[in-house]
One Martini backbone bead per residue (centre of mass of N, CA, C, O) as a GRO file, in nm:
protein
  191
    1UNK     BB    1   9.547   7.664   3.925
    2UNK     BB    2   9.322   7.911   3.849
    3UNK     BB    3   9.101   7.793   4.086
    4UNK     BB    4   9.262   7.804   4.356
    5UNK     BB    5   9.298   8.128   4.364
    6UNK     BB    6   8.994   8.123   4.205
    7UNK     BB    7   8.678   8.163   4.356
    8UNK     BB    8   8.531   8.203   4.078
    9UNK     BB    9   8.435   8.020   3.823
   10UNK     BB   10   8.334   8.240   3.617
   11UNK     BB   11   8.591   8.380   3.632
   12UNK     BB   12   8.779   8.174   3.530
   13UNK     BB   13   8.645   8.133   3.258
   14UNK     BB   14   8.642   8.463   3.177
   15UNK     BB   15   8.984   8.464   3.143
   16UNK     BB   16   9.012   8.223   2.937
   17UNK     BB   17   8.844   8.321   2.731
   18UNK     BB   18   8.985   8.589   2.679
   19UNK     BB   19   9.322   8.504   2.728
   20UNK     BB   20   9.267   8.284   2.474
   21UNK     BB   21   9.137   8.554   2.294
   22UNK     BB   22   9.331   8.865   2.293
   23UNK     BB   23   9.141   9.022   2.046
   24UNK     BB   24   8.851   9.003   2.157
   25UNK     BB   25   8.506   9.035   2.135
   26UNK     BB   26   8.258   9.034   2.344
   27UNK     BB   27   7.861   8.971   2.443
   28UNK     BB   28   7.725   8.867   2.666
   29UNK     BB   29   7.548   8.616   2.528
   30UNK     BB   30   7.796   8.498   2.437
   31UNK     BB   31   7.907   8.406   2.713
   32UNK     BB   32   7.680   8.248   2.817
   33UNK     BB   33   7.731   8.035   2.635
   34UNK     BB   34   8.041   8.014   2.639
   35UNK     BB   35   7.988   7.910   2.986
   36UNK     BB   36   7.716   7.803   3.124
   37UNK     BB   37   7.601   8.045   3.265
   38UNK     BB   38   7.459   8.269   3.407
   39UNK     BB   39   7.397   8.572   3.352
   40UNK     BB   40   7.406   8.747   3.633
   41UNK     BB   41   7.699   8.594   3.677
   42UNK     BB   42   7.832   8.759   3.414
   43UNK     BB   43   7.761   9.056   3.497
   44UNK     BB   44   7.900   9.069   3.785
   45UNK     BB   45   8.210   8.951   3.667
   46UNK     BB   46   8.234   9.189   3.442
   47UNK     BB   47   8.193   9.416   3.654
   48UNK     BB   48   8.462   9.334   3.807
   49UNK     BB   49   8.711   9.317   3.607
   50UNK     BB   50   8.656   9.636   3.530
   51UNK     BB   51   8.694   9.761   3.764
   52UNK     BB   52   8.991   9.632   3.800
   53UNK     BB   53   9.099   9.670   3.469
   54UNK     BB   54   9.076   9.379   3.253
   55UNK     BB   55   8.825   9.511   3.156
   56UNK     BB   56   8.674   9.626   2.853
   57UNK     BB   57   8.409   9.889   2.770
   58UNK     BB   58   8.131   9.890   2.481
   59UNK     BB   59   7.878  10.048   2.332
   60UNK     BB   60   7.686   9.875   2.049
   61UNK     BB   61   7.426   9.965   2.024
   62UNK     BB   62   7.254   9.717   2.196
   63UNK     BB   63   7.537   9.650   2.293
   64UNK     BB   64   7.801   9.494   2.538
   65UNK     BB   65   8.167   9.527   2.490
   66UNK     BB   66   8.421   9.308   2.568
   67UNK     BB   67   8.773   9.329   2.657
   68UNK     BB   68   9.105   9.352   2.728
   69UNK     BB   69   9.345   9.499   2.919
   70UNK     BB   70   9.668   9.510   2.819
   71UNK     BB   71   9.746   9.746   3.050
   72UNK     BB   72   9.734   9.569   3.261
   73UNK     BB   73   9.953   9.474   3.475
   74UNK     BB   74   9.878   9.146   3.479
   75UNK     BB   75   9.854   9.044   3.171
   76UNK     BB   76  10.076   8.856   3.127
   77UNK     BB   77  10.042   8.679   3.379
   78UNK     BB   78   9.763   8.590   3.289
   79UNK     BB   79   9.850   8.487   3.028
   80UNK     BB   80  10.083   8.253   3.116
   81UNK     BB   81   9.833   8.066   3.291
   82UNK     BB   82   9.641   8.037   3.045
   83UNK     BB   83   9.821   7.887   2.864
   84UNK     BB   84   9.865   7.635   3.093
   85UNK     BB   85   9.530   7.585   3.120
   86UNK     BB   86   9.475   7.614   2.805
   87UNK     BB   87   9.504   7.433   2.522
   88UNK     BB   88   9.796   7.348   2.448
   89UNK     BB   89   9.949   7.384   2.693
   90UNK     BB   90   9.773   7.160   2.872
   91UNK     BB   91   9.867   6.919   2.670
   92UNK     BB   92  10.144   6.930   2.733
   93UNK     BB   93  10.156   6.880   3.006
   94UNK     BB   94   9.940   6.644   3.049
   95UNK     BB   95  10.181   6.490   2.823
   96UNK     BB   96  10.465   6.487   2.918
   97UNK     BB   97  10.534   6.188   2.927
   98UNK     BB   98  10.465   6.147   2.588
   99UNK     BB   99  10.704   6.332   2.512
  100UNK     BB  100  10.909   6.295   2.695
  101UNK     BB  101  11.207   6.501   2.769
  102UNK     BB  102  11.127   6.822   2.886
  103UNK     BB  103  11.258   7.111   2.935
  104UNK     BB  104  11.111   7.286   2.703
  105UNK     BB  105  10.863   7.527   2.654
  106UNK     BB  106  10.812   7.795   2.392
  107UNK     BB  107  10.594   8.027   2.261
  108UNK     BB  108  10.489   8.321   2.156
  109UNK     BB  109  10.344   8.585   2.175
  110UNK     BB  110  10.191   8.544   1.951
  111UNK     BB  111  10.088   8.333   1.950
  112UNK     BB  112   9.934   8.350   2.255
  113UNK     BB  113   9.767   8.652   2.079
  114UNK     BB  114   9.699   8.597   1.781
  115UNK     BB  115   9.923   8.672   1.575
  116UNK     BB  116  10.083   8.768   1.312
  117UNK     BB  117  10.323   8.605   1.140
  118UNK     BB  118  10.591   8.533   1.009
  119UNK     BB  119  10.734   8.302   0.836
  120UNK     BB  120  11.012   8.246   0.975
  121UNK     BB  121  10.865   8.206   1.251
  122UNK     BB  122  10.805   8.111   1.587
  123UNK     BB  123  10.547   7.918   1.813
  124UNK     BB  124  10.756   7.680   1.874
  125UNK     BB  125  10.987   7.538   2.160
  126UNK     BB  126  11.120   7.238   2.211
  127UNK     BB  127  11.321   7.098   2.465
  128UNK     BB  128  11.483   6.755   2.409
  129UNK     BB  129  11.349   6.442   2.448
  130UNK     BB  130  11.141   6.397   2.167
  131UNK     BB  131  10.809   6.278   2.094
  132UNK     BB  132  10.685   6.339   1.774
  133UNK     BB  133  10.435   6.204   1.719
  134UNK     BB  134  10.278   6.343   2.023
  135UNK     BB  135  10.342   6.594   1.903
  136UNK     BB  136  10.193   6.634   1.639
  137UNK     BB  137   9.907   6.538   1.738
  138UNK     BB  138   9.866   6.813   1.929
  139UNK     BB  139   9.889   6.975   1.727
  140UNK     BB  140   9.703   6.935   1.491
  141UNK     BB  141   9.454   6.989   1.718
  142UNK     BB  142   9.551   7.295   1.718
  143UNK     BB  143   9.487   7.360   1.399
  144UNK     BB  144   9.225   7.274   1.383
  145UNK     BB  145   9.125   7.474   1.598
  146UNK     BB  146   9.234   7.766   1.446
  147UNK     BB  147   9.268   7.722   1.119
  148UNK     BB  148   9.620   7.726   1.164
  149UNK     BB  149   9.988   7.684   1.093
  150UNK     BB  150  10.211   7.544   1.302
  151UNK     BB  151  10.532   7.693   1.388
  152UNK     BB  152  10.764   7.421   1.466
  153UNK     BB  153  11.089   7.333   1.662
  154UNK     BB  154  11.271   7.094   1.772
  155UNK     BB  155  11.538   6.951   2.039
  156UNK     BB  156  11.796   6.896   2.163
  157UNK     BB  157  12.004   6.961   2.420
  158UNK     BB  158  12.247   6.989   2.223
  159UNK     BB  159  12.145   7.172   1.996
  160UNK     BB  160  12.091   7.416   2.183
  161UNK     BB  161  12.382   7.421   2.316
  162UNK     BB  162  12.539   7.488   2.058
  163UNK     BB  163  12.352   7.730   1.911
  164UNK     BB  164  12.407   7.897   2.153
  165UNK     BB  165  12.710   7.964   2.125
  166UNK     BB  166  12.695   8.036   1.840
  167UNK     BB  167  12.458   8.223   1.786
  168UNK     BB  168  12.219   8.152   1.663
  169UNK     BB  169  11.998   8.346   1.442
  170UNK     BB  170  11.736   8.162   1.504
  171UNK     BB  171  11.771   8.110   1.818
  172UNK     BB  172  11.745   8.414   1.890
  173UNK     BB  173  11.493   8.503   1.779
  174UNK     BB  174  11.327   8.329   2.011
  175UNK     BB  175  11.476   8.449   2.239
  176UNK     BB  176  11.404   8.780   2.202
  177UNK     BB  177  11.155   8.726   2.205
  178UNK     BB  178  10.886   8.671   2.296
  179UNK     BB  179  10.766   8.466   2.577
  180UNK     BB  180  10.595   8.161   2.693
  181UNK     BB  181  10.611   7.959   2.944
  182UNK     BB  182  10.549   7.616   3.011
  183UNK     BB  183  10.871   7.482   3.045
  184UNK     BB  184  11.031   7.575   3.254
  185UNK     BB  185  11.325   7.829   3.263
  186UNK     BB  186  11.389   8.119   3.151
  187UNK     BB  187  11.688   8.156   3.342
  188UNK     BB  188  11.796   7.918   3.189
  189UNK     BB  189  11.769   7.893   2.877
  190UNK     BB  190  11.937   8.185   2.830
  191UNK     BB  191  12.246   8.140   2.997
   0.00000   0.00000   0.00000
């Protein structure tokens, strides 16, 4: 849990709120509302924060926004470690006995950054003996929680497993791509 390593609660929350949402522009008054902290408190952490380099500021008009320094060099870890303690990654984690035997779940970089993906492209790939039911209804409270349509597809471990040796070129685009694990690794994955 990134509040194990991060002594300040304000500092976990808004890092939270950054790194699940790293498009978005928010200003103190608006931080404050939605992290349920001390004005006092959020202005002294958006300064340690930006200070270090993960947060960016510009005023505008009479407001000071700040948003994600992308070029941040933890920026990456930041991503894969909030995706899985934030939204789908925490429930996917948290509800893991339910979900069946996961071998792997992997999310891809657009999903986690909330960027248009094309049509044909993947937001998540679980691979594993999965119950259906359990999955489809974790997405769907976060597709409405996003307001639009999270597109998903299961395998089992035999289906992952054919289609790397064939070289399927569905199973590689999604391999190919970025992408933040949330169970499994990597290096397992891949090879």
């Amino acid at each position: 849990m990134l509040e194990d390593i991060v002594i300040s609660k304000v500092r976990v929350k808004l890092l939270c709120l950054f790194y699940s949402n790293p498009t978005e522009l928010y200003h103190v008054r608006d931080l404050v509302r939605r992290t349920n902290e001390e004005i006092n408190a959020v202005r002294r952490e958006l300064q340690n924060l930006e200070k270090a380099g993960i947060l960016k500021k510009e005023p505008r008009g009479n407001r000071l926004y700040y948003w994600i320094n992308p070029s941040y060099p933890l920026y990456q870890e930041l991503l894969q470690i909030v995706s899985k303690e934030e939204g789908l990654g925490s429930q996917i984690i948290k509800n893991r006995n339910r979900l069946g035997k996961v071998n792997y779940c992997v999310f891809s970089g657009k999903f986690v950054r909330r960027m248009e993906r094309e049509e044909d492209e993947v937001d998540i790939l679980v691979v594993g003996s999965v119950v259906m039911v359990e999955l489809a209804s974790l997405i769907k409270a976060e597709e409405e929680k996003r307001g639009k349509e999270i597109n998903y597809t299961a395998m089992t471990n035999e289906e992952f497993e054919f289609r790397k040796k064939r070289r399927d070129p569905f199973l590689l685009g999604i391999l190919g791509n970025s992408k933040v694990m949330i169970i499994g690794d990597e290096e397992e994955l891949i090879k």
